[in-house]
N, C-alpha and C positions, 0 to 999 in steps of 0.2 A: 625777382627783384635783385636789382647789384648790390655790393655790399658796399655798406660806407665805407667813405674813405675816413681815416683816422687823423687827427691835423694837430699840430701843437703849434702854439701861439708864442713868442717869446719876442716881449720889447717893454721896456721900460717906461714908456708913455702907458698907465693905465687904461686910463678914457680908449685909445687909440686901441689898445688889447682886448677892452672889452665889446668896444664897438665890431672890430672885425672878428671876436667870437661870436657873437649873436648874428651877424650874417652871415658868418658859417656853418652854424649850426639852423640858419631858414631855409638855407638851401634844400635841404631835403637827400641829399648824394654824400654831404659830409657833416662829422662828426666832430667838436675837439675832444681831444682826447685831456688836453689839459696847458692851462697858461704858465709860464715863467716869467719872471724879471729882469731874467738876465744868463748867459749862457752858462754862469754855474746852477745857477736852479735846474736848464734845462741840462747840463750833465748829470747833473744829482739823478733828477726824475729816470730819465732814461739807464744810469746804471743799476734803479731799483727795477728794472724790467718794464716800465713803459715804455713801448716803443712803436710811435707814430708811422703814420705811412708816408708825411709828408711836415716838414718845420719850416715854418712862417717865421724868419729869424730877423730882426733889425740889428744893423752894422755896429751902432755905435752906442753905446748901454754902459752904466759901472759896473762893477768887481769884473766881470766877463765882456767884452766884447762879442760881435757874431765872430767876426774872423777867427778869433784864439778859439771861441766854441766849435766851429768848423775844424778844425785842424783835429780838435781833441774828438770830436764826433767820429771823423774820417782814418782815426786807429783803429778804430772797434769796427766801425761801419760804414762800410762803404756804398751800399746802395740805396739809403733813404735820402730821397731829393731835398733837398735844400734849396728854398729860393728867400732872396734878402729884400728885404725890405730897405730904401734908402732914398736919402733927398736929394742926393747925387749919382750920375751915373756915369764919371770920364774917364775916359780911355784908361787910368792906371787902377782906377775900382775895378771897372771891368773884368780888367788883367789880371786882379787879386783875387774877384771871386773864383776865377775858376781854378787858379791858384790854390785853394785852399779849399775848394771841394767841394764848392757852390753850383748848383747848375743855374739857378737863374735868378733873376731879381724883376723887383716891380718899385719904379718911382714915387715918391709921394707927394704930393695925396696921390690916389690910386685909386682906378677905375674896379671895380669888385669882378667884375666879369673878365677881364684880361686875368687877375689873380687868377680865378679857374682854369681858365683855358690851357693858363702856363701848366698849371698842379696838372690837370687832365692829362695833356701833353707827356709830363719827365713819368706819369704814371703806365702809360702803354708800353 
């Protein structure tokens, strides 16, 4: 058997967090490892040594945004994939995510199975 994948959730819409932990976790391949609010929660978690194999991060959140989370992420760590969640995707988002150390993003609302396919993917 593979071993799950480890996934952390971080967006500020509750409902929205919770929803796409519980289909991540029916999947049966992936695990969360744990939710945030916001990119300082998800700094916080990960400097106590939680550390995902993959963050499901939304752009635009209080106290932290994804982007300043990504930046702070991508001193310490540079190879856990990062894909953003966001209700925009133009040409200057784009250019920021990868800017800041995102490999990829998904649209919202958002199809659950492209989500995967992308994680699968930055995972090989």
């Amino acid at each position: 058997m593979e071993q799950m994948i480890k996934v952390s959730v971080v967006d500020d819409h509750i409902l929205l967090r919770n929803a796409l932990s519980v289909l991540i976790n029916n999947t049966g391949m992936c695990k969360v490892l744990f939710e945030a609010n916001n990119g300082k929660e998800l700094i916080e978690k990960i400097n106590h040594g939680i550390i995902p194999d993959v963050l499901i991060l939304d752009l635009y959140m209080p106290v932290m945004d994804g982007f300043t989370a990504s930046i702070k992420i991508r001193e310490f760590n540079e190879h856990t994939p990062i894909i953003t969640l966001t209700a925009t995707a133009s040409e200057d988002i784009k250019d920021k995510l990868h800017e800041v150390g995102m490999q990829d993003y998904v649209i919202k609302p958002f199809d659950i199975d492209v989500l995967f396919s992308k994680m699968q993917r930055l995972l090989k």
